[in-house]
MIKOL-853241 format. One record per residue (C-alpha): residue in three letters; chain; x, y, z; residue number from 1. Coordinates in steps of 0.5 Angstrom, whole numbers, plus 2048, in hexadecimal, padded with zeros to 3 digits. Example, Ala and Ser with C-alpha at 12.3 -4.5 7.8 and 13.67 -1.06 7.14 Angstrom:
resn chain east north up resi
ALA A 819 7F7 810 1
SER A 81B 7FE 80E 2
//
This chain:
resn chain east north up resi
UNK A 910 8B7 8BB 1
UNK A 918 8B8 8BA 2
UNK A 918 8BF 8BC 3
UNK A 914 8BE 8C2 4
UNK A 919 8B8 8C4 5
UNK A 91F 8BD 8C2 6
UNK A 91C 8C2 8C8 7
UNK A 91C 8BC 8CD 8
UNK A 923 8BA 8CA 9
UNK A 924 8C2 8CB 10
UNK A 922 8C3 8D2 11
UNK A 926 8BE 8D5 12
UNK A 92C 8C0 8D0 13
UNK A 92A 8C7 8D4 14
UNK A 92A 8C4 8DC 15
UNK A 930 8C0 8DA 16
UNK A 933 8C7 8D8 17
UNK A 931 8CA 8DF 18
UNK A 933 8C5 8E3 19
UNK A 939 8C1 8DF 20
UNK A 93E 8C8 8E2 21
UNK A 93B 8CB 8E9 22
UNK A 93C 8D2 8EB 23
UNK A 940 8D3 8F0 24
UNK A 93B 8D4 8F4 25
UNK A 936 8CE 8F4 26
UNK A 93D 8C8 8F4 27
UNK A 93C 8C6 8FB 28
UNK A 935 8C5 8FA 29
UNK A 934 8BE 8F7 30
UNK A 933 8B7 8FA 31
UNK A 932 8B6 901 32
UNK A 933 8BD 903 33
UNK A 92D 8BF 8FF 34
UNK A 929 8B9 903 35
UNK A 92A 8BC 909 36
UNK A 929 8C4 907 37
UNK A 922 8C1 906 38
UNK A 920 8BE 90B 39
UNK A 923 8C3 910 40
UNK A 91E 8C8 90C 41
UNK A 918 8CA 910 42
UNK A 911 8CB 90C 43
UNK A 913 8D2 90B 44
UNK A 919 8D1 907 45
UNK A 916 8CB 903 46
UNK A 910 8D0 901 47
UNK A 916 8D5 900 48
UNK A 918 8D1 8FB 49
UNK A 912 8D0 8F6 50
UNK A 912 8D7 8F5 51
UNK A 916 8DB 8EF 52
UNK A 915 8E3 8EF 53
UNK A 917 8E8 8EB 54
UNK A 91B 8EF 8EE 55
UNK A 91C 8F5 8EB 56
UNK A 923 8F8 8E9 57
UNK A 92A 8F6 8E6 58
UNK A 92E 8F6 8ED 59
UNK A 92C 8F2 8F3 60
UNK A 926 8F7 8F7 61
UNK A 925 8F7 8FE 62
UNK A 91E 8F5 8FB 63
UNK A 921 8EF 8F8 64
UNK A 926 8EC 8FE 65
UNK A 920 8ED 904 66
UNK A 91C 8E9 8FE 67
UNK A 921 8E4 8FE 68
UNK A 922 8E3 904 69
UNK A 91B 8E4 908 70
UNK A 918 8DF 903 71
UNK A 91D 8DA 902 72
UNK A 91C 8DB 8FB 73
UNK A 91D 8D5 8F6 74
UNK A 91D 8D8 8F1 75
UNK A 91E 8DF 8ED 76
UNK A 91C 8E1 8E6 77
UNK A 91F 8E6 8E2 78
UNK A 91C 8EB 8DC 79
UNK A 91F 8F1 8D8 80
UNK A 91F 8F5 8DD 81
UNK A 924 8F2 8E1 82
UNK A 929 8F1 8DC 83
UNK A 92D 8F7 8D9 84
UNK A 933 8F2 8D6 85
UNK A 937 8EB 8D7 86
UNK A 93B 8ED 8DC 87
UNK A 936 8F0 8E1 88
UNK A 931 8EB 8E0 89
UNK A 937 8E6 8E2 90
UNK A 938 8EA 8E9 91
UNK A 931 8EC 8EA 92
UNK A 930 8E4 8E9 93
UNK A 936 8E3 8EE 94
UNK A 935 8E8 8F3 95
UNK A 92D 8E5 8F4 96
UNK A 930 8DE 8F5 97
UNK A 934 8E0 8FA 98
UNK A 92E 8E2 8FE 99
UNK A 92B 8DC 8FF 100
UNK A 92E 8D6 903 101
UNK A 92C 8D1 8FC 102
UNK A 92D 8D2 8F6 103
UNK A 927 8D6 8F2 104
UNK A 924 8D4 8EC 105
UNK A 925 8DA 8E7 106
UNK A 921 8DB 8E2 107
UNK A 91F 8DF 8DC 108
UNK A 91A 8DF 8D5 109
UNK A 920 8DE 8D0 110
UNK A 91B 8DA 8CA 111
UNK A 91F 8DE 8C4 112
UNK A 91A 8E1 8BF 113
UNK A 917 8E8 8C2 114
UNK A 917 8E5 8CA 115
UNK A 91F 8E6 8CA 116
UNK A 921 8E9 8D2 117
UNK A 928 8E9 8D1 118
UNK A 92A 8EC 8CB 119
UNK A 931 8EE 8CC 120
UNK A 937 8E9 8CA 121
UNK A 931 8E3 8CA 122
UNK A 92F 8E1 8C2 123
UNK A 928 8E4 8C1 124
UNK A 926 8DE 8BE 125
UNK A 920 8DC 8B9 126
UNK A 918 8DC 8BC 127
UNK A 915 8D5 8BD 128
UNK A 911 8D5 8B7 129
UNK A 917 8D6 8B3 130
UNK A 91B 8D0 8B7 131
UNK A 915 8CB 8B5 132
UNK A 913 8CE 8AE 133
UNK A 91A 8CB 8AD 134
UNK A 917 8C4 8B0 135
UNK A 91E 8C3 8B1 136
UNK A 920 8BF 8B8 137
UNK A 927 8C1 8B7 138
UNK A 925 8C9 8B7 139
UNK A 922 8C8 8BD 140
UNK A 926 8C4 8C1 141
UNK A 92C 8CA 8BF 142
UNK A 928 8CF 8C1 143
UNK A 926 8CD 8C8 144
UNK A 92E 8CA 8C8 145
UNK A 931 8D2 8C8 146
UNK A 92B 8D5 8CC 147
UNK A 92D 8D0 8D1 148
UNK A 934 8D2 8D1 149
UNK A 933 8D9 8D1 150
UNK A 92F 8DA 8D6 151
UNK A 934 8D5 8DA 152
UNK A 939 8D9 8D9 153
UNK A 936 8DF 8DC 154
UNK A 933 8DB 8E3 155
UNK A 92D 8DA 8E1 156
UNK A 92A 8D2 8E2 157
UNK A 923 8D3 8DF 158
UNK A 920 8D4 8D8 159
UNK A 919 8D5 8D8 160
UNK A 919 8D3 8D2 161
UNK A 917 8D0 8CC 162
UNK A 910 8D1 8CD 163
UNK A 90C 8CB 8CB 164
UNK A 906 8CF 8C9 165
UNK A 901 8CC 8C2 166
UNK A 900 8D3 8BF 167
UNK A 8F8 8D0 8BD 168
UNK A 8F5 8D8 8BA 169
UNK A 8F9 8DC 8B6 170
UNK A 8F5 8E1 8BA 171
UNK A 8FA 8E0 8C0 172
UNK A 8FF 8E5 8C0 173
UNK A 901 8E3 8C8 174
UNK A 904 8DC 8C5 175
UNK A 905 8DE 8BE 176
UNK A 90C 8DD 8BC 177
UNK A 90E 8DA 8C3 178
UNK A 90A 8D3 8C0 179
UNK A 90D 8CF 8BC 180
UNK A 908 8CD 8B8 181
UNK A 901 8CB 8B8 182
UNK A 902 8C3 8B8 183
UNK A 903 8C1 8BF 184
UNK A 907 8BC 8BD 185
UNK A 90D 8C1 8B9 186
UNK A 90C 8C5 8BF 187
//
């Protein structure tokens, strides 16, 4: 129960990170301002808002702008296709937000372990099986306290991380290492 507590305590350490000290690009839209953004939006541009996709490239694509816009995407999730290093990723995740009027969710799969998508200038950190053997809350918090701050220095807001899956067969090599174990209440 400690370390699954400590991810809790790890995930608001992580929306703290991100919204402690916003981009330039997302200051103004806070309070009131945002309230009426919303209901100004038509069905359209809320419905534009669940979505979250992928793009291709590690440069802002003609593909990736018409995406952005025709869609009034919320949300766009990067893998290791999309990163070459730190600072591209900065100005990718830069140039992206730039071509939506509200501030994007941007996403990426950084778990450590295996399932790492920015390598360059990041800390390749243990798996989630490693971190629970440990049974250490502590552990875990650090853990997810320096994800939170690397990928907030790059521009990214979202971790789809840490995946809270129960490894339940040793034959399950999709979860594995991902876990952090078998006991629901470790996990």
């Amino acid at each position: 129960m400690k370390l699954f507590l400590a991810f809790l305590r790890g995930g608001s350490a992580f929306m703290l990170l991100c919204a402690s000290s916003f981009p330039a690009y997302c200051e103004s839209w806070q309070g009131s301002r945002l309230d009426d953004a919303i209901r100004r939006m038509t069905l359209e541009e809320k419905v534009g808002q669940l979505l979250m996709v992928g793009v291709k490239g590690t440069t802002l694509t003609s593909e990736t702008q018409r995406l952005v816009k025709e869609l009034k995407l919320g949300g766009v999730i990067l893998y290791s296709h999309n990163v070459k290093d730190s600072s591209q990723i900065k100005n990718l995740v830069s140039d992206i937000q730039h071509e939506q009027p509200i501030p994007l969710f941007m996403a990426v799969d950084q778990e450590g372990g295996s399932v790492v998508r920015i390598r360059q200038n990041t800390q390749v950190l243990p798996s989630a099986m490693a971190i629970g053997a440990t049974q250490s809350s502590q552990l875990a918090f650090l853990s997810g306290k320096l994800t939170a701050q690397e990928l907030r220095s790059l521009g990214i807001n979202m971790n789809l991380a840490p995946v809270l899956d129960i490894n339940t067969s040793e034959y399950n090599t999709t979860i594995g290492v991902r876990s952090f174990g078998q006991n629901p209440e470790l996990v």
